[in-house]
N, C-alpha and C positions, 0 to 999 in steps of 0.2 A: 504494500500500500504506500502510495505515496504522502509526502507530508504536507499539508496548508503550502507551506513554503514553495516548496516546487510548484505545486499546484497554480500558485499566483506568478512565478516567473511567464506563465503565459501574457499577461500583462506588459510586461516590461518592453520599451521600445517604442510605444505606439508615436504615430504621426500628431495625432489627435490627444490631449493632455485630457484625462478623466479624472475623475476620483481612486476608480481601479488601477491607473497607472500608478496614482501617487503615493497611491499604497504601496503596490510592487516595487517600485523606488525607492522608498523608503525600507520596505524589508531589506531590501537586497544594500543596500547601503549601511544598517544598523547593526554591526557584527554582535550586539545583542541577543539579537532577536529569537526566539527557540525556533532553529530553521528546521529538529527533525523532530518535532510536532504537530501531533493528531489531535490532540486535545484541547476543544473549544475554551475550556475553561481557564488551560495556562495562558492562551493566546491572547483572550479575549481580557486576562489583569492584565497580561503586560500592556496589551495597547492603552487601557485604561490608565495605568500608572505613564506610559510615554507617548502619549497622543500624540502623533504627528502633525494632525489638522484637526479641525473639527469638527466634518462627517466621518471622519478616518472607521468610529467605531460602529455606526450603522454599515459605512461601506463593508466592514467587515462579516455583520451578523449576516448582511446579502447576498454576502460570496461565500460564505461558512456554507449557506443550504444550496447554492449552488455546487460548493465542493465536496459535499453528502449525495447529491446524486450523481454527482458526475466518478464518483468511487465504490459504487454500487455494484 
């Protein structure tokens, strides 16, 4: 199974600047970050404790159940 992490490097690069991107730029930037994590609940304090932006943490809850099914 892969981790959130990976999961969001699909993001990374875009043309077009989203919220989804700024996320995945900021993971990928934050040598922090729990990158081989499955679990919504470690992920979901640390953004809380290190908000990058913020919708950072909606954008996340929206990509979490997107990243549930797309691991299915």
């Amino acid at each position: 199974m892969r981790s959130f992490y990976q999961y969001m490097m699909r993001y990374r690069g875009a043309q077009k600047i989203t919220n989804e991107n700024r996320l995945a730029e900021w993971m990928f930037h934050d040598h922090d970050f729990p990158k081989h994590s499955n679990s919504y609940d470690e992920i979901s304090r640390y953004l809380e404790w290190n908000i990058p932006f913020t919708e950072a943490v909606q954008v996340f809850d929206q990509l979490w159940d997107e990243y549930q099914e797309d691991v299915k």
